[in-house]
Every structure is written in C-alpha cells, then in structure tokens.
N, C-alpha and C positions, 0 to 999 in steps of 0.2 A: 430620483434614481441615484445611484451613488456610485460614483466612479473610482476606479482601482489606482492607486497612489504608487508611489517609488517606497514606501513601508513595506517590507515582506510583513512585516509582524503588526501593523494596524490592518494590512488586507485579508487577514487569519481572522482575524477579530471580528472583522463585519460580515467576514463570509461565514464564521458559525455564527453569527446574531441573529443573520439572514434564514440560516437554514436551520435557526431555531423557531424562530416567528412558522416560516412556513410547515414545520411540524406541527406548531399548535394551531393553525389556520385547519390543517389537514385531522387532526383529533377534535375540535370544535364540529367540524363537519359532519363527523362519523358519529357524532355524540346526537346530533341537529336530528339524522336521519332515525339514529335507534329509535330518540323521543319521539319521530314522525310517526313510523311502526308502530310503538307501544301504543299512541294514542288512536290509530285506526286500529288496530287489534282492538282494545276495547270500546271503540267503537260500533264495533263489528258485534261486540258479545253482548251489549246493550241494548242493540236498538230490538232484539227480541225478547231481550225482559221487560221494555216500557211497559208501564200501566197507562192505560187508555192515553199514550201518546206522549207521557209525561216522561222526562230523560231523568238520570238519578241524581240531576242538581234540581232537579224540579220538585221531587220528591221532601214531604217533612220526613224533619227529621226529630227521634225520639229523645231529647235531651231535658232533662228538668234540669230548670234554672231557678237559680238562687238570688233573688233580691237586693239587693247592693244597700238598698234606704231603710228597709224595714226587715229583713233576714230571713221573709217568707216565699217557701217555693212556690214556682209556676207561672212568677212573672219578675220584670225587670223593673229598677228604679223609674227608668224613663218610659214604663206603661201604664195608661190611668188607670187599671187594675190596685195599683199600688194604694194601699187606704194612706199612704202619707205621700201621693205623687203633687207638686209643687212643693215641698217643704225641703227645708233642707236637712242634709244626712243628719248632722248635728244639732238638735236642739235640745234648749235647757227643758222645754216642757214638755218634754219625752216623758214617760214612766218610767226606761229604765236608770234616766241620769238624776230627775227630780222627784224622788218620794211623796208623801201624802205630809211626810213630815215635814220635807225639806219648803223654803219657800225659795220664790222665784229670786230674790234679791240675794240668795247665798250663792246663787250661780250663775256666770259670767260669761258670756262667748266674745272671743276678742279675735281677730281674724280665723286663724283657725286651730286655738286651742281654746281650749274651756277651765274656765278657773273658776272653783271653787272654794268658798272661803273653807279654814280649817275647823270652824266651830260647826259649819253643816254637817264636816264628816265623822268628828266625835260624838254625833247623837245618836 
C-alpha cells in the first residue's frame, strides 16, 4: 500500500499511476468478458453443426502440403510416405545436385553447405 507523503507533487503522481493501473485492470476485464461471450456465442452455433459429434477442431482439415525433403505434395519430410524419409535434405546423390555425369567425388557436403568443385560445373 502506499501512503500519502508531505510531496503535493509525488502524491499527484502516484495517484494518476494508481488510477491508471486501475483503468487498465478495469479494460482487461471488459476485454476477459467480450472474449467469454464470443466463445459461448460460438459455441452455441457449433454444437448444431457437429458432424457425428465431432467439434470443428476435430474436424480435417483440407490443406495440401508440400514436402520440405523431396518437394512432393501430400506429405511432410517427417512422414514415411516420403520416398527420401531418413535422408537428409541435402544430399550429394540426389539427381537433382549430382548428374549422371557428375561423380560423387566432385561434390562435397561439409556441415551445411555443399561444395562443389569448379571442373564439375563446366562440363
């Protein structure tokens, strides 16, 4: 608690600091309650669209997803769907970084850049 000093001009100070806090205590509040409403409002509008029970976090959802390892839709690096799941993003004996011409020994992975010598790249 904070008690009132012989200052007129520090007691000015704490009592608008005071009666600012309690403003935002008092809009915090009104903010608490809207979001309570919004979320029973649609909760209310929901529970007679569920399908056989299921809420609409329940529900899939229709998103094609793009491949992070391999660039191919409809699955993730991290799902064995992936025809390269265990490998890593980067490698030299990929097709698209090593050729039919290129050999293994012209290219390099060294933490995580890849170096390739400059005579692999003028063929």
């Amino acid at each position: 608690m904070i008690s009132p000093t012989n200052d007129e001009e520090r007691n000015k100070r704490l009592r608008k600091r005071i009666q600012d806090q309690l403003a935002k205590l008092r809009r915090n509040q009104e903010r608490r309650q809207q979001r309570k409403a919004a979320r029973e409002a649609a909760k209310a509008s929901s529970t007679g669209d569920s399908t056989y029970g299921l809420s609409n976090k329940d529900k899939k959802t229709d998103t094609i997803r793009r491949c992070g390892n391999c660039g191919q839709t409809g699955h993730m690096k991290t799902n064995k769907k992936c025809p390269r799941y265990g490998m890593n993003a980067i490698d030299p004996m990929s097709p698209t970084l090593a050729g039919p011409s290129e050999s293994v020994a012209d290219v390099k992975t060294e933490r995580s850049r890849i170096l390739i010598k400059s005579k692999a790249i003028e063929k």
